[in-house]
N, C-alpha and C positions, 0 to 999 in steps of 0.2 A: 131687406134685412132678413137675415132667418132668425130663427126662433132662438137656437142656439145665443146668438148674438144680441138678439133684444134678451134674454135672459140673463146673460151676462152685464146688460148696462143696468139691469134690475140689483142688481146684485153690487154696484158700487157704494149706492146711497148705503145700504145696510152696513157694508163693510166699514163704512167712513165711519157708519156710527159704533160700531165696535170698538175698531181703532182708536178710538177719543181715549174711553176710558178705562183702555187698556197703554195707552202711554201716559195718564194722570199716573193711573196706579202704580206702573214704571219710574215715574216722577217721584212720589211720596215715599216707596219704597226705600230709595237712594238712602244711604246712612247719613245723619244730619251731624254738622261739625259740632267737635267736644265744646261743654260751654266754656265760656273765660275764666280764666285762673283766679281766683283770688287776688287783690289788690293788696301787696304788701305797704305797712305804715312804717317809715323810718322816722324816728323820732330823735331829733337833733339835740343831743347832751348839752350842758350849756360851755359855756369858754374855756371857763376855769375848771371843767369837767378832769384832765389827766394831771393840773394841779395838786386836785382833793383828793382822788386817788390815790396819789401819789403821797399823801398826809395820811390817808387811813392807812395805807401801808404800813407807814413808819411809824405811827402809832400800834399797829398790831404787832410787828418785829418788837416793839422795847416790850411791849406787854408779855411777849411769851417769854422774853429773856429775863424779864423781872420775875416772870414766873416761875423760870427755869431756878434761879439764882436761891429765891425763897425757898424752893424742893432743893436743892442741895444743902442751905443749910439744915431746912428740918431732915434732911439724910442726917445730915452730922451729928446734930443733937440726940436722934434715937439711936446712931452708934452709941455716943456718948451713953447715955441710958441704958443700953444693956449689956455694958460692960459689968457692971457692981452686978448682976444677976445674971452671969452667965452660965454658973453653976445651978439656977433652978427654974427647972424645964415648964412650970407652969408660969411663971412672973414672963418668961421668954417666948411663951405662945401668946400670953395676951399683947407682948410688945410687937409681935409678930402680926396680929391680928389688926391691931391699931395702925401699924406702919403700910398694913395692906389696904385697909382704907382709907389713911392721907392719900397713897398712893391712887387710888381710883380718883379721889377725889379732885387731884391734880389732873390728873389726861383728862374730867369731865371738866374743870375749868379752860383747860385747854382747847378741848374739843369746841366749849363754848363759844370760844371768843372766834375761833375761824370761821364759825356756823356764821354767827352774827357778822364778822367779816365779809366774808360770802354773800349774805342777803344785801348787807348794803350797797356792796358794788354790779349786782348782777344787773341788768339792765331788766327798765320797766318793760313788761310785756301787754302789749295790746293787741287784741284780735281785731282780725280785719271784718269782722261783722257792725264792731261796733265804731263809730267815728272817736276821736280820741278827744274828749270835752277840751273846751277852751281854759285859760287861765283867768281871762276876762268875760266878767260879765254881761256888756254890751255886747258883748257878737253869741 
């Protein structure tokens, strides 16, 4: 063998060991897969769930029309009211001022009862961090 040649077999051992851990490092490098999503919780309504619904509804519809019905009459009656003082400008701004605040008063009842509508039927929200406690005690 010439020297050249025994040099070269000298030279495999090292290179193996090179190579090792420079294909780990190649290895770990690799981009690691995204983690797992989130576990969504569906939370199963009960039976009678688009029954009830279906009652809050119908009790929010008669409530805004009852509501509705009461502001039309007190419309009528502050007509009625500032008829006999239509000729003075001060008795007609405080009516004016009055009827501006039933009026507010009415859209925040309003507003009320949808708000509260709203929350009742929105569905419960549970984060998937936390498990969603039982109904029963034993488990």
């Amino acid at each position: 063998m010439s020297f050249e040649t025994r040099t070269f077999l000298r030279l495999w051992p090292v290179a193996g060991a090179l190579a090792l851990p420079a294909m780990a490092w190649g290895w770990q490098s690799q981009p690691s897969p995204p983690p797992p999503a989130r576990p969504v919780i569906i939370v199963q309504p009960p039976s009678n769930a688009r029954f009830q619904q279906t009652v809050r509804e119908q009790q929010v519809r008669d409530q805004l029309q009852k509501n509705q019905v009461e502001e039309q009459l007190r419309q009528s009656r502050v007509d009625a009211t500032r008829r006999p003082y239509a000729a003075d400008a001060t008795h007609a701004a405080r009516l004016d001022q009055a009827d501006q605040a039933q009026r507010e008063l009415y859209r925040a009842r309003q507003q009320d009862l949808l708000d509260r509508y709203q929350s009742a039927v929105a569905p419960p929200v549970v984060h998937s961090d936390q498990a969603p406690s039982s109904s029963r005690s034993g488990e």
